[in-house]
C-alpha positions as CSV (number, residue, x, y, z in Angstrom):
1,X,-2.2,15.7,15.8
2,X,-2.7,13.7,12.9
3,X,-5.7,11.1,13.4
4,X,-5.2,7.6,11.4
5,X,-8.1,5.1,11.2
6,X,-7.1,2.0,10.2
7,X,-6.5,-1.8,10.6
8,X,-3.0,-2.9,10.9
9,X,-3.7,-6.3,8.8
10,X,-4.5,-4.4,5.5
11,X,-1.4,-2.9,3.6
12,X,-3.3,0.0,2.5
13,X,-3.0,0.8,6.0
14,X,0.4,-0.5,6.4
15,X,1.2,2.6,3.7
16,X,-0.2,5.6,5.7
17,X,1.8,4.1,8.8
18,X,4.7,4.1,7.1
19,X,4.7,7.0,5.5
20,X,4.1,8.9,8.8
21,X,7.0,6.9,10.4
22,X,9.7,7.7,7.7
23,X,8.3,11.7,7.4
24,X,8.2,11.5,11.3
25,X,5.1,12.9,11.9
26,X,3.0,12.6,15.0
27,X,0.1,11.1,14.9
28,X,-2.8,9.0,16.6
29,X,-3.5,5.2,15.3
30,X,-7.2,4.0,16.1
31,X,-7.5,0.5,15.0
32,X,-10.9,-0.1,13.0
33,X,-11.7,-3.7,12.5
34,X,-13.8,-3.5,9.1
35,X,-13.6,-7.8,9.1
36,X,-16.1,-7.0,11.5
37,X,-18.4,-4.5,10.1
38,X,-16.5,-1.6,12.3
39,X,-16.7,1.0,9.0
40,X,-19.9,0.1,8.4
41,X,-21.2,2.1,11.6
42,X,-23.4,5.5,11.5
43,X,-20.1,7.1,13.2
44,X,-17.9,5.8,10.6
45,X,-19.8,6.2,7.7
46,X,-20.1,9.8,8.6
47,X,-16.3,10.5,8.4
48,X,-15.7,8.2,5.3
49,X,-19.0,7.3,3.2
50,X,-17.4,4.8,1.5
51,X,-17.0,2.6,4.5
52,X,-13.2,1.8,4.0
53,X,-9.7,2.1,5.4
54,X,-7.3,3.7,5.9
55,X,-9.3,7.6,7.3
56,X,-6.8,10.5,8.0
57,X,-8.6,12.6,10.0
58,X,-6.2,15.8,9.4
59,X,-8.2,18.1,11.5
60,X,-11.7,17.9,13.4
61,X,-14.1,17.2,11.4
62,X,-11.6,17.1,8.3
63,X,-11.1,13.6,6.5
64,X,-9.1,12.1,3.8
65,X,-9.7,8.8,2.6
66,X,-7.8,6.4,0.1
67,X,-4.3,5.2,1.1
68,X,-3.0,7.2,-2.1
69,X,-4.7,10.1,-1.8
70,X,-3.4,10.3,1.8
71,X,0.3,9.4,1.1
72,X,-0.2,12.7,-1.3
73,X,-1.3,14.8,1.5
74,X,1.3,13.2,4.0
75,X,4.5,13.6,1.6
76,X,3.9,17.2,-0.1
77,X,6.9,19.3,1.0
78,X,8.9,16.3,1.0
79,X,11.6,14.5,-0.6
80,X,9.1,11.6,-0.7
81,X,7.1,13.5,-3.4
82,X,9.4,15.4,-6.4
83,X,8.5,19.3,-7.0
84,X,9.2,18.7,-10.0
85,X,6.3,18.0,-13.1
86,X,7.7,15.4,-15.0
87,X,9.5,13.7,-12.4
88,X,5.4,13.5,-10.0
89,X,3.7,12.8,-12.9
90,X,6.1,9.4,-13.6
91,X,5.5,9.0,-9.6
92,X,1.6,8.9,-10.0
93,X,1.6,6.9,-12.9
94,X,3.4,3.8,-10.2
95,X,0.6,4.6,-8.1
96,X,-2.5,4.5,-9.9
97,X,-0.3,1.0,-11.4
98,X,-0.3,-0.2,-7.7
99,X,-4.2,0.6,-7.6
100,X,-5.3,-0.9,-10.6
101,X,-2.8,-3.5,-12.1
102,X,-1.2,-4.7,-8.5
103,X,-3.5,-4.3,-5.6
104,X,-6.6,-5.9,-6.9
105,X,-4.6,-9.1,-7.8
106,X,-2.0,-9.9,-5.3
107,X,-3.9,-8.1,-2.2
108,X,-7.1,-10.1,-2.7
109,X,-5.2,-13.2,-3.8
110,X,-3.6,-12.7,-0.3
111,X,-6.6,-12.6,1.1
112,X,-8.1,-15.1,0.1
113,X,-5.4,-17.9,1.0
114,X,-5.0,-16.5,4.1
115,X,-8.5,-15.7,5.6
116,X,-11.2,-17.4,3.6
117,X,-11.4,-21.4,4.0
118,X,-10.1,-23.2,1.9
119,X,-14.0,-24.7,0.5
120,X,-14.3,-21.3,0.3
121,X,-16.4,-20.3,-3.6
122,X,-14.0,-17.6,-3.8
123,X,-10.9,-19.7,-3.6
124,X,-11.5,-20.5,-7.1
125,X,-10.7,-16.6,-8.4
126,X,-6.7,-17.7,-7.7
127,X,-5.1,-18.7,-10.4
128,X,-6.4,-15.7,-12.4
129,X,-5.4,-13.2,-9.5
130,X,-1.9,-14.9,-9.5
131,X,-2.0,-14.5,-12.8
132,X,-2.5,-11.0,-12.9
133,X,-0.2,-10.6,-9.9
134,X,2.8,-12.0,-11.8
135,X,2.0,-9.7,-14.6
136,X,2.1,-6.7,-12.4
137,X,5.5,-8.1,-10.7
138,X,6.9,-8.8,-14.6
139,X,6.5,-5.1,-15.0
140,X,8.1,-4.2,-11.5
141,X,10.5,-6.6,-12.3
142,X,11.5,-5.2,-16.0
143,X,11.7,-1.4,-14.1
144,X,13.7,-2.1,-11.2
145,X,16.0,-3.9,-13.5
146,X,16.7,0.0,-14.9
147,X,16.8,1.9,-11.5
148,X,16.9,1.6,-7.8
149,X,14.0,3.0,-7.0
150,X,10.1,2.1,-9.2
151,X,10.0,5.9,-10.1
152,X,13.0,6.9,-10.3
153,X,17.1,7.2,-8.9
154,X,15.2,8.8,-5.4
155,X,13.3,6.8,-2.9
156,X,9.3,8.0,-3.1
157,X,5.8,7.3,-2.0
158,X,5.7,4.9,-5.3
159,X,7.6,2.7,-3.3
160,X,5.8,2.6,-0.5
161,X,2.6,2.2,-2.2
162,X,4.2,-1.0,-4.0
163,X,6.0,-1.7,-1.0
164,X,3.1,-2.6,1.1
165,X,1.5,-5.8,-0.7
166,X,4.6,-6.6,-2.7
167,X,6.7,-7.5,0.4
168,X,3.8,-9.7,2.2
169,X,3.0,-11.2,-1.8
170,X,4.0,-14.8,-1.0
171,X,1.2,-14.9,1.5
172,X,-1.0,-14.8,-1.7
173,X,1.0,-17.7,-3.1
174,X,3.6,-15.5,-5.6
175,X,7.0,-17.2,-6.4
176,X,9.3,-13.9,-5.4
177,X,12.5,-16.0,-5.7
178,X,11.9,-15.3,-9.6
179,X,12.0,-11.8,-9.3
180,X,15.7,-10.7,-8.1
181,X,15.5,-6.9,-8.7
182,X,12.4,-6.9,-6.7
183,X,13.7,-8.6,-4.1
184,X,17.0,-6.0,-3.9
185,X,14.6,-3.3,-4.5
186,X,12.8,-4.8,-1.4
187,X,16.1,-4.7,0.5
188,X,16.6,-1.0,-0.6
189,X,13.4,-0.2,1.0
190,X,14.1,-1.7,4.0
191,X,16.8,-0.1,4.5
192,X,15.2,3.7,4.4
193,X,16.0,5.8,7.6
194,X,12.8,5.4,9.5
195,X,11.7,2.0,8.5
196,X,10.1,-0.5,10.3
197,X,7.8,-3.7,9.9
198,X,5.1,-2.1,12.1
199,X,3.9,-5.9,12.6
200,X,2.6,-6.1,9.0
């Protein structure tokens, strides 16, 4: 069975699980707090090096790391991730978007309004992550406006990827009532066979 490492709170996580939910697939959760320095450990570091969330352990002894990488693995075979060339390599442009133009801004902004104080140093790094973030959700916005789902007519693992942060981005202070394809895109979602909230 399919071994996940992870901590519910983080929405890289919140991908993996629901990926596995809507492919079905059995598999093990083992929550890993790394607020509290639980990927830091000898044990952990051993399976991932890099000390992060979410781990797929796909076999003993057999680890893949980065939420991405692992939605990849999870989804081959599936309808979640096209056979076809043109049609994946439009998918993984959305999701090296999520990693680099969406996640860094609107994840960490959520973070910071919602778990550091608010004297907090870092607190100050929000209006240029909300910045950022409403750039990212301008060019959501502009593509959902030409199709129901962000890479194409089909539902994918781009949309979970984008899912995961975009539907909890008002935690990080982000205006959604602005953005109404988003927020039908985000209804769309929702309504995929399989889904669930899973707490996040």
């Amino acid at each position: 069975m399919l071994t996940v490492y992870g901590m519910k709170l983080s929405g890289n996580c919140y991908k993996v699980q629901l990926a596995l939910e809507q492919l079905g697939l059995p598999y093990r959760w083992v929550e890993v707090n790394s607020a509290a320095g639980e990927t830091r450990t000898a044990e952990y570091l051993r399976m991932n090096p890099n000390g992060k969330v979410p781990l797929l352990e796909v076999t003993e002894g057999q680890y893949l790391a980065e939420s991405n990488a692992i939605l990849c693995y999870l989804a081959d075979g599936s309808a979640l991730l096209p056979s076809n060339r043109w049609q994946r390599a439009q998918l993984m442009q959305w999701l090296f978007f999520e990693q680099y133009s969406h996640e860094p801004y609107i994840a960490v902004a959520r973070f910071i309004a919602n778990w550091l104080p608010s004297d907090h140093p870092r607190q100050a790094e929000l209006p240029r992550l909300r910045e950022r973030g409403r750039q990212a959700l301008a060019v959501m916005e502009q593509q959902l406006s030409l199709q129901a789902f962000i890479a194409g007519a089909d539902y994918s693992i781009g949309d979970i990827a984008l899912f995961a942060y975009t539907h909890v981005a008002t935690d990080g202070g982000f205006d959604m009532s602005v953005y109404p394809n988003i927020q039908r895109w985000l209804s769309r979602v929702r309504a995929q066979p399989g889904f669930g909230e899973l707490g996040n």
